[in-house]
DOKE-65726 format. One line per 8 residues: number of its first residue (from 1); for each residue x, y, z of C-alpha. Coordinates in nm, 3 decimals, always signed. Last residue first. Example, Ala and Ser with C-alpha at 12.3 -4.5 7.8 and 13.67 -1.06 7.14 Angstrom:
2
2> +1.367:-0.106:+0.714 | +1.230:-0.450:+0.780
! end
This chain:
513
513> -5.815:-3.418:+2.986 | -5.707:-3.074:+2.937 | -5.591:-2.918:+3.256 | -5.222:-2.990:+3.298 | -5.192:-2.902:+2.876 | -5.252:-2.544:+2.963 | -5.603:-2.385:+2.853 | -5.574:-2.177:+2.526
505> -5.569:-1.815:+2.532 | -5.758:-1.649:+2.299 | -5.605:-1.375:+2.175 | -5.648:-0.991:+2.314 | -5.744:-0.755:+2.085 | -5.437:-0.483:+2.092 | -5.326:-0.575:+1.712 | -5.097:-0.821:+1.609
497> -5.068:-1.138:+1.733 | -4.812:-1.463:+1.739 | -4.560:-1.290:+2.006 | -4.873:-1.190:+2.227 | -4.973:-1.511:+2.242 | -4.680:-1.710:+2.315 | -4.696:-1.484:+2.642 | -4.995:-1.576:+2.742
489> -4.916:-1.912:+2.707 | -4.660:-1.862:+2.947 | -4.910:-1.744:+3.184 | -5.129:-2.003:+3.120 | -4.900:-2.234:+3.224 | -4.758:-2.512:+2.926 | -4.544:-2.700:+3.050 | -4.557:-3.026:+2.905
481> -4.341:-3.309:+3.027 | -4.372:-3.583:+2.806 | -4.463:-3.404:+2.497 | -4.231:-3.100:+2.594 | -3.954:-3.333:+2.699 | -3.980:-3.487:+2.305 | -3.930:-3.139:+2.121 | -3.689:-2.997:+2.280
473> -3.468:-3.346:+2.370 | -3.508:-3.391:+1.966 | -3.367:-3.014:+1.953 | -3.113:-3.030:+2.097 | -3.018:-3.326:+2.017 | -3.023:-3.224:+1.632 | -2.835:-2.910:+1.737 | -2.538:-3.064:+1.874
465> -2.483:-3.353:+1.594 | -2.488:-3.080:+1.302 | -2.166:-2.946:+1.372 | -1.971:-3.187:+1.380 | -2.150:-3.455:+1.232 | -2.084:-3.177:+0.895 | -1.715:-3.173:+0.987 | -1.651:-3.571:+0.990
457> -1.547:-3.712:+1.303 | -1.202:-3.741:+1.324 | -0.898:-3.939:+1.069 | -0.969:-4.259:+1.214 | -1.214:-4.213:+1.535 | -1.118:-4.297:+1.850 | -1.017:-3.887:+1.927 | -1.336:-3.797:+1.729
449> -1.538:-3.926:+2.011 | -1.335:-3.758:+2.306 | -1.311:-3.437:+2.123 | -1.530:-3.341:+1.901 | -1.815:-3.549:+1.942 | -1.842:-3.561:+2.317 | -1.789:-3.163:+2.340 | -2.062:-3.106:+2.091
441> -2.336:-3.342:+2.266 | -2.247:-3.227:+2.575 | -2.299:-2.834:+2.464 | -2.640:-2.998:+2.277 | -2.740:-3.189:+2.602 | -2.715:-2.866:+2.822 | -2.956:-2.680:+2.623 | -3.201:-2.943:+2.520
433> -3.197:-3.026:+2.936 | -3.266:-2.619:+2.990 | -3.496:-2.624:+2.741 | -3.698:-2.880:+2.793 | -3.716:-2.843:+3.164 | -3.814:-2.470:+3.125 | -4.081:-2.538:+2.907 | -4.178:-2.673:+2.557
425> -4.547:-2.774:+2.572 | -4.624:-2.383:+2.342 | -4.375:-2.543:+2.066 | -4.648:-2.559:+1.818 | -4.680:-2.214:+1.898 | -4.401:-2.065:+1.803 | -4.205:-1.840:+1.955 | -3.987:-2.083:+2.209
417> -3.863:-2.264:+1.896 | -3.658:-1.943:+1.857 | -3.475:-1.915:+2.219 | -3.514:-2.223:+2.300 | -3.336:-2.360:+1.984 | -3.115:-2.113:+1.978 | -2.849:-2.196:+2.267 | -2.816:-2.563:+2.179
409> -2.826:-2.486:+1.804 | -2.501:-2.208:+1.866 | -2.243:-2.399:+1.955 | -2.172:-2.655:+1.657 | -2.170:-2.346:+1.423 | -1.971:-2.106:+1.636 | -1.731:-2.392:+1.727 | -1.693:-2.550:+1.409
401> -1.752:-2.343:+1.101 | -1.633:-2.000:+1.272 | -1.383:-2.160:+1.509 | -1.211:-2.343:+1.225 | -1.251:-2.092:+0.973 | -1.046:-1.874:+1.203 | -0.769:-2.153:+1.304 | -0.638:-2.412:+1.630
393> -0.912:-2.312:+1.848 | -0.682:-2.498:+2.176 | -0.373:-2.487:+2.011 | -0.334:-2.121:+1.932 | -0.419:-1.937:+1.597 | -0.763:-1.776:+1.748 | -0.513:-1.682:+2.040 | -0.474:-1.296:+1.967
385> -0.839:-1.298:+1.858 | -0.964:-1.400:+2.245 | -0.775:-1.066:+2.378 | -1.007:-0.859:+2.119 | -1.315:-1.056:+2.199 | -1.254:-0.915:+2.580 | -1.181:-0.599:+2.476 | -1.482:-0.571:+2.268
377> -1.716:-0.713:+2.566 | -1.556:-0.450:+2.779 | -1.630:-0.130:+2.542 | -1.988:-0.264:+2.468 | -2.047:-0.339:+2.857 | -1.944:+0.089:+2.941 | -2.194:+0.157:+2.661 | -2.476:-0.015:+2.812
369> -2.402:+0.042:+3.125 | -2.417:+0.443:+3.041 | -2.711:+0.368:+2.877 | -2.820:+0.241:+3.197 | -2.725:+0.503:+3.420 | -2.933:+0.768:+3.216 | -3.225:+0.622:+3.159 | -3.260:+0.548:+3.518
361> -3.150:+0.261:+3.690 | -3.401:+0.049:+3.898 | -3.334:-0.277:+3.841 | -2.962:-0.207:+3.815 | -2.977:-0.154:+4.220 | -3.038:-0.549:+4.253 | -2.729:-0.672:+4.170 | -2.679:-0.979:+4.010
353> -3.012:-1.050:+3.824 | -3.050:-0.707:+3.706 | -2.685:-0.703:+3.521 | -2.764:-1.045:+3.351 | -3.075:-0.997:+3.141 | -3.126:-0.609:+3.022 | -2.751:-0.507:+3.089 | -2.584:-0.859:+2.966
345> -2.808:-0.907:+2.686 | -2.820:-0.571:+2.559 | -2.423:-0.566:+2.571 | -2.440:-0.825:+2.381 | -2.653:-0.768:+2.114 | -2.445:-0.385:+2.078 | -2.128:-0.570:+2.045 | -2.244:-0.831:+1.788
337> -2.369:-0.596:+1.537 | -2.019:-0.346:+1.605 | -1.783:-0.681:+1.499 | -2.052:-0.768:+1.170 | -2.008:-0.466:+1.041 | -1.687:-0.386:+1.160 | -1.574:-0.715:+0.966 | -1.774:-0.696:+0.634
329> -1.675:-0.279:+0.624 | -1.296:-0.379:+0.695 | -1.270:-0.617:+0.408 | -1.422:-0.333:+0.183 | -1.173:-0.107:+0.275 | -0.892:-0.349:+0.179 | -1.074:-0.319:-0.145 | -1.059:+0.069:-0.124
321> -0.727:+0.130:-0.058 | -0.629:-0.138:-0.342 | -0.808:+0.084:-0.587 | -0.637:+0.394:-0.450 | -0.345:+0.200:-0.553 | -0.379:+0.011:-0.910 | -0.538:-0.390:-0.823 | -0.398:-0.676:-1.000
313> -0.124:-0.800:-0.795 | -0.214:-0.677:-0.411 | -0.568:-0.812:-0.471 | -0.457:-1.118:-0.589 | -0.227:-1.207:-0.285 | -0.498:-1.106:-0.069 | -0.742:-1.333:-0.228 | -0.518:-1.615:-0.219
305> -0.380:-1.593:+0.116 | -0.637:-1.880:+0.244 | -0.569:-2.132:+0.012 | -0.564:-2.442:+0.289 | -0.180:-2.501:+0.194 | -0.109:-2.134:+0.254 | +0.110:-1.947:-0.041 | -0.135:-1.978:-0.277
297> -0.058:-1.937:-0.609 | -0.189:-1.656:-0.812 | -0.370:-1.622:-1.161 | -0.591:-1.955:-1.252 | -0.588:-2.028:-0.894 | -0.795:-1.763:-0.792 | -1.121:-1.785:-1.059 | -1.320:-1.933:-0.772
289> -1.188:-1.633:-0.568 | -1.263:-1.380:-0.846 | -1.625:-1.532:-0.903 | -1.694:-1.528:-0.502 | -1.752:-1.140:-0.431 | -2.013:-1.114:-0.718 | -2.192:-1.477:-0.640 | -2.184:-1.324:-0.262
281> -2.408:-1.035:-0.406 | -2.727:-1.253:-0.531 | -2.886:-1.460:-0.288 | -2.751:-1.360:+0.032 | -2.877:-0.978:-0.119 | -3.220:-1.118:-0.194 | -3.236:-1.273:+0.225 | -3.174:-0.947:+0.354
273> -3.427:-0.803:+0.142 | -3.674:-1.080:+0.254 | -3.568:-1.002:+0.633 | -3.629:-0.656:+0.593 | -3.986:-0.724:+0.410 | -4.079:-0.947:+0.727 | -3.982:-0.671:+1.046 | -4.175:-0.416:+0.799
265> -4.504:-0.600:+0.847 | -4.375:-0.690:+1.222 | -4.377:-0.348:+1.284 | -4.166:+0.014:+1.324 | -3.806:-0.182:+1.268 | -3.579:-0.231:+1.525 | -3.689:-0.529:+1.665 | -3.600:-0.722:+1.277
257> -3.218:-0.581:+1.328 | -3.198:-0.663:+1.654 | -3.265:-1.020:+1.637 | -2.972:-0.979:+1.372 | -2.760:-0.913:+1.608 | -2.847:-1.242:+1.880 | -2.679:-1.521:+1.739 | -3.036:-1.716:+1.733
249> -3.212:-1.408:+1.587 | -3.297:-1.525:+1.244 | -2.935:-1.579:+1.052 | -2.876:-1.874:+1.300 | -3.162:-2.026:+1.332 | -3.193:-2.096:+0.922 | -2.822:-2.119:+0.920 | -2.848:-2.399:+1.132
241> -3.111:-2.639:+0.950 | -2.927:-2.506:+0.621 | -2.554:-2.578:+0.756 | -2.701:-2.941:+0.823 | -2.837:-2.974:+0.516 | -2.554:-2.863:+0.322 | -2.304:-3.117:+0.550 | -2.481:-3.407:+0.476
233> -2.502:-3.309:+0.129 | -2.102:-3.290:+0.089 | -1.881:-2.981:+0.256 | -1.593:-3.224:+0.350 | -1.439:-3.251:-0.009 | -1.695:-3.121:-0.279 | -2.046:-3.040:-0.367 | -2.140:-2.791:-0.594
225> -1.890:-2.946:-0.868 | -1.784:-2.635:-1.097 | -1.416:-2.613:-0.917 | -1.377:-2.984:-1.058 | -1.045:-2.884:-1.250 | -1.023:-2.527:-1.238 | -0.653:-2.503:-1.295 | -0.743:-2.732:-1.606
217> -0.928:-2.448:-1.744 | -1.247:-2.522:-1.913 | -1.426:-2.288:-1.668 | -1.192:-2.008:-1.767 | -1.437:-1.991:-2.076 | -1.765:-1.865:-1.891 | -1.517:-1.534:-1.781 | -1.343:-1.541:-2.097
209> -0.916:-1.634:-2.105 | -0.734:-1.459:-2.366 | -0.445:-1.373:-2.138 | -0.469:-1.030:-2.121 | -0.890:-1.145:-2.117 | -0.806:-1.307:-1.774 | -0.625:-0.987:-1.657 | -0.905:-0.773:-1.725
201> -1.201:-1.040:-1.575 | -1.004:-0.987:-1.258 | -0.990:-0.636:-1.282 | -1.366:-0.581:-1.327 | -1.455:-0.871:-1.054 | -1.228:-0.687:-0.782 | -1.381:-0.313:-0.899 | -1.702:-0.461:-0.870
193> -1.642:-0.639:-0.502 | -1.475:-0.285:-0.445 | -1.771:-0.087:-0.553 | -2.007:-0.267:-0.354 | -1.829:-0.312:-0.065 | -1.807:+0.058:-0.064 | -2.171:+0.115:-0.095 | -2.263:-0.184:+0.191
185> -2.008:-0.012:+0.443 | -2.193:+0.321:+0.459 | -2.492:+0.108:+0.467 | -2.336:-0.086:+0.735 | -2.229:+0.277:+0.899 | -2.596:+0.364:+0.911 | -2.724:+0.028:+1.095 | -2.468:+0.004:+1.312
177> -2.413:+0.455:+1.424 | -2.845:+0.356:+1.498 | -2.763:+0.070:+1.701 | -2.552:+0.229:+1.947 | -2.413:+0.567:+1.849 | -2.152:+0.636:+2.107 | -2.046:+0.304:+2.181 | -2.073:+0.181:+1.805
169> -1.863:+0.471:+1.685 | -1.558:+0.451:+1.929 | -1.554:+0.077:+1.978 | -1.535:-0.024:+1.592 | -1.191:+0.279:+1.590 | -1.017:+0.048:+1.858 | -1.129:-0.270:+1.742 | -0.961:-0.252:+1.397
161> -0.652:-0.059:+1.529 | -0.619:-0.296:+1.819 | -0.675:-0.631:+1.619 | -0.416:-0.454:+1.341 | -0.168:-0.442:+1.575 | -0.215:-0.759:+1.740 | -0.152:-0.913:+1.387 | +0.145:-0.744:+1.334
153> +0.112:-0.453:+1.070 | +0.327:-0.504:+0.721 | +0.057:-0.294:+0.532 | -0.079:-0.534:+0.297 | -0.058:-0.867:+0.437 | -0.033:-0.760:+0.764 | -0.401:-0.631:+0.710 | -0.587:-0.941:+0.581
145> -0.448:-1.151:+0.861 | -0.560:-0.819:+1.134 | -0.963:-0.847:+0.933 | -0.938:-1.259:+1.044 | -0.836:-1.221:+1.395 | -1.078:-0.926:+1.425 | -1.327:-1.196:+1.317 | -1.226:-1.494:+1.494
137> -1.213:-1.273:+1.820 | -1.619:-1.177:+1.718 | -1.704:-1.562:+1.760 | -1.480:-1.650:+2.030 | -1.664:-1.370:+2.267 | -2.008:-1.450:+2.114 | -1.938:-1.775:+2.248 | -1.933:-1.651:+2.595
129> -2.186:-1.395:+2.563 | -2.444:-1.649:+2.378 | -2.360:-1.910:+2.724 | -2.417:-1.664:+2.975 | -2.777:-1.534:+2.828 | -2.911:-1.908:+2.751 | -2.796:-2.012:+3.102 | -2.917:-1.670:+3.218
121> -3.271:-1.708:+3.096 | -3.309:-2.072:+3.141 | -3.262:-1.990:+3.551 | -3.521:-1.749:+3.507 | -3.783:-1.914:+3.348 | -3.960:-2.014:+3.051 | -4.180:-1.805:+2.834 | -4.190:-1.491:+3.119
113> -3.769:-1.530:+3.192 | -3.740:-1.580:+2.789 | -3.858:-1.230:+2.699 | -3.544:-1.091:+2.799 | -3.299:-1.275:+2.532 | -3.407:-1.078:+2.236 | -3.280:-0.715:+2.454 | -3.486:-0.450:+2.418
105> -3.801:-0.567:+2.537 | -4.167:-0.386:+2.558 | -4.390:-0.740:+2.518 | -4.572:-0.593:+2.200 | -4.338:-0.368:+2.004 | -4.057:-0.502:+2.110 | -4.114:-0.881:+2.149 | -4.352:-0.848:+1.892
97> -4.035:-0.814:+1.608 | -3.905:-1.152:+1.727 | -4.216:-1.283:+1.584 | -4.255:-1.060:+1.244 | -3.858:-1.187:+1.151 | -3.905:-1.542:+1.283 | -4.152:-1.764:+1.084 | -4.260:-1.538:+0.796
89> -3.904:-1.403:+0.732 | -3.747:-1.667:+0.842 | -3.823:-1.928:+0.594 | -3.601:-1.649:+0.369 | -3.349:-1.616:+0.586 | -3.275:-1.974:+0.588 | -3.295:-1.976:+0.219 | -3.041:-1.696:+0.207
81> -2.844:-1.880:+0.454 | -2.867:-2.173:+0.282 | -2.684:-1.976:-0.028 | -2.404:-1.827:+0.123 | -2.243:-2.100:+0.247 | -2.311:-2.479:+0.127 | -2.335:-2.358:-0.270 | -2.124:-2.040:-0.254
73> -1.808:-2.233:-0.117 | -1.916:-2.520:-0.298 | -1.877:-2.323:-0.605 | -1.497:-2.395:-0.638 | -1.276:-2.654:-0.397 | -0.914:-2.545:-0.331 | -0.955:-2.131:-0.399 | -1.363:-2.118:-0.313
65> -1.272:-2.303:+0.031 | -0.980:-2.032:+0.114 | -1.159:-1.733:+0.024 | -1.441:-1.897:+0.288 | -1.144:-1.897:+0.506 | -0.950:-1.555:+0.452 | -1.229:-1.293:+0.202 | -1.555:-1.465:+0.358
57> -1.369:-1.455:+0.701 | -1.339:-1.065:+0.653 | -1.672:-1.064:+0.803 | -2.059:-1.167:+0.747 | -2.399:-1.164:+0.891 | -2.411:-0.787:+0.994 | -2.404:-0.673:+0.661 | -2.724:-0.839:+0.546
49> -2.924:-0.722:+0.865 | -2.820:-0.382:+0.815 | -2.915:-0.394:+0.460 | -3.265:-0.496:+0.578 | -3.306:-0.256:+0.854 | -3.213:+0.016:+0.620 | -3.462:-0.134:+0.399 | -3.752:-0.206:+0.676
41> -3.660:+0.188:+0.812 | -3.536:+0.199:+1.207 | -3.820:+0.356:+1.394 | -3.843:+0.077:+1.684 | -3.638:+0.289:+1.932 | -3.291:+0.228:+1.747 | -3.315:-0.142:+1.890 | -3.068:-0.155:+2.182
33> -2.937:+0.175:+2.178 | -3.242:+0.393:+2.126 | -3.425:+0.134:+2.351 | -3.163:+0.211:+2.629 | -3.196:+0.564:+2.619 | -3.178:+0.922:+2.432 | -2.981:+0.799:+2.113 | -3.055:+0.999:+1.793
25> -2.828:+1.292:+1.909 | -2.511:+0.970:+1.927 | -2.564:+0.946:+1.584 | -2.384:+1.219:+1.464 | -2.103:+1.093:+1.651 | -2.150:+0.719:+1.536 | -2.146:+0.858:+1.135 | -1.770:+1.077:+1.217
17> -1.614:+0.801:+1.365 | -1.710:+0.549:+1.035 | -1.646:+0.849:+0.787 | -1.317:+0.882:+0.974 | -1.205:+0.533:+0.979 | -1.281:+0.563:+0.589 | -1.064:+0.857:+0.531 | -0.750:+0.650:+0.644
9> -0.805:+0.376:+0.467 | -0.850:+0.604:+0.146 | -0.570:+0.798:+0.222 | -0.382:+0.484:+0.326 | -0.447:+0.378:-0.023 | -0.306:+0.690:-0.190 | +0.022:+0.689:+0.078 | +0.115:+0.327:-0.076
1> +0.000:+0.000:+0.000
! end
């Protein structure tokens, strides 16, 4: 990089500041924070949504996948999420939406001490922090890689830079400095995943290679196959099933996004544009990494250099300045998202429970919490990043796939199933006993299980094993056990209506003969 991409690195960070200032006069309390007072636009909402669900990992690990194996990476990524998204948007999005503008929460976690209990509440509430922790290190972890590679940074240099400047504009701003620096972040990733695909098709016509022709390539051997190595159909409809809690609420941020819009009308066509843009601009980011090997070699066995590598060779500076800008939108997106769920969680669900003067801060003193817990929970994901390489979580797409992936169907399943109706039997034994299950579940099959087994358990039992007990044990304990109070009931209600006319309330299983 020379002094013209700096410039442009440079400005950015300042456009980001310079948006969470301005937002800070939108922000009078908690709600303002937490969900942007339920007036955030369905297509700002929407975008916001979209940029929150992915990092610089797409342009490292996933960059990685499209390099050795081709469309897969498209094919068993980016494309059951937009299908999960999709089912979402009448099953979650106008659901999660309710618990806002009908139950009066700000964080998605709070309802659960009036559909289940307390002691579900914090298990559900401690165990999304913790893995949001190792979730959001990956990330920074990721966004530093990218940035030694062009600027010569260590990689705890570029974790402080990165989280340093993400912590100044989502404190002050809360949701609102998100949701407007995402679209901030969605133009420029627009024009460098253009500029990317432009100079990539360049340099393949230099050598009289077409876009449809390159296919033919023997470079690109088998990089047409939807399906390849460990990411078979197994693993597709496992990543679906997941993505399809995932991407609706169950990792918290983009709960936020569908609470912060005025209904659960506009709540739905957010989550539909959300779901269009899965569909459509990860094909435009992808096509230079699946085209990869026919101009750079990898450095990395796993192929995980290769966009950087390309970028640095084809792009003119200024042009390279606003790539590398483009990795930074994905992963401050995504990084800011995650701070502002959290810190809801732990001021609106944890902070009350252990001590007793937060139940009755003021406006004030809470958004100070609030702001004071997004600082700390960035620190803390920021000192989990400078180990994502160690041992223990051995690589980025490792804990992204794996641990983030294998982790999060215990802890969603009560927390989304919880909505529906069909679920109403489901109570507080179910879902603590799904809960605690699924984290056994995960630990037994990658560790002591895949430690007898030749070669390890296959990736897609790895992930998918967790959330299928969870949510067998969900589904089964509420049929044996049901739980159904009319109270809780009451609560299933509101989420599923619209409307101040109260729902009938059906009588709790206990009583029906």
């Amino acid at each position: 990089m020379n002094g013209l991409d700096w410039a442009v690195l440079i400005g950015y960070f300042g456009v980001m500041v310079a948006i969470g200032v301005w937002s800070h006069r939108r922000v009078d309390d908690v709600g303002d924070f937490f969900t942007a007072g339920g007036r955030m636009p369905w297509w700002l909402s929407g975008i916001s949504h979209h940029m929150s669900g992915y990092s610089a990992v797409m342009f490292t690990g996933y960059a990685g996948i499209a390099y050795v194996y081709g469309v897969t990476s498209y094919v068993t990524w980016a494309l059951p999420i937009a299908i999960g998204i999709a089912i979402g948007s009448r099953l979650f999005a106008p659901r999660i939406n309710r618990l806002r503008s009908r139950l009066g929460v700000s964080s998605p976690l709070e309802y659960l001490k009036n559909r289940y209990d307390l002691r579900t509440q914090q298990a559900l509430a401690w165990s999304g922090m913790l893995l949001k922790i190792v979730d959001v290190g990956a990330k920074w972890a990721a966004i530093a890689t990218l940035l030694s590679v062009f600027t010569g940074l260590s990689l705890n240099q570029g974790i402080l830079i990165t989280g340093a400047i993400t912590a100044v504009y989502c404190t002050i701003g809360g949701l609102w400095a998100d949701a407007l620096t995402e679209l901030g972040q969605f133009v420029i990733q627009l024009l460098a995943g253009i500029a990317m695909l432009v100079a990539v098709a360049v340099k393949l016509s230099d050598r009289h290679i077409g876009l449809l022709d390159a296919w033919d390539q023997p470079a690109l051997h088998d990089h047409d196959q939807p399906l390849a190595g460990p990411y078979g159909t197994v693993f597709l409809l496992a990543f679906l099933f997941i993505k399809l809690f995932e991407y609706n609420g169950g990792m918290l941020n983009q709960a936020q996004r569908y609470m912060a819009t005025a209904s659960a009308r506009e709540a739905e066509r957010s989550a539909r544009l959300s779901a269009l843009l899965w569909l459509v601009w990860p094909v435009v980011l992808f096509l230079p990494m699946w085209l990869a090997p026919l101009l750079v070699t990898a450095q990395k066995p796993d192929g995980s250099d290769s966009y950087a590598l390309m970028t640095e060779q084809l792009l003119p500076h200024g042009l390279l300045g606003l790539v590398v800008v483009g990795f930074f939108s994905h992963t401050m997106a995504m990084c800011s998202s995650d701070a502002n769920a959290v810190a809801a969680v732990f001021t609106r669900d944890v902070v009350p429970v252990l001590w007793r003067r937060a139940r009755v801060w003021g406006e004030r003193v809470g958004l100070l919490a609030a702001r004071v817990t997004t600082v700390v929970f960035l620190g803390l994901s920021m000192a989990v990043a400078t180990q994502v390489d160690s041992p223990a979580l051995k690589d980025i797409i490792t804990v992204v796939i794996k641990w983030v992936a294998g982790l999060m169907g215990p802890i969603a399943i009560p927390m989304m199933l919880g909505l529906l109706r069909p679920f109403r039997r489901s109570g507080p034994t179910a879902a603590l006993t799904s809960w605690a299950a699924g984290l056994l579940a995960f630990w037994l099959v990658n560790y002591p299980i895949s430690w007898h087994v030749q070669g390890g358990v296959p990736l897609q039992y790895q992930v998918s094993v967790p959330l299928a007990v969870s949510l067998v044990l969900y589904i089964v304990i509420g049929l044996i056990k049901p739980e159904d109070t009319p109270e809780r009931l009451a609560v299933i209600e509101r989420i599923n209506t619209d409307g101040d006319a109260a729902a009938a309330v059906p009588a709790p299983a206990q009583a029906r003969g």
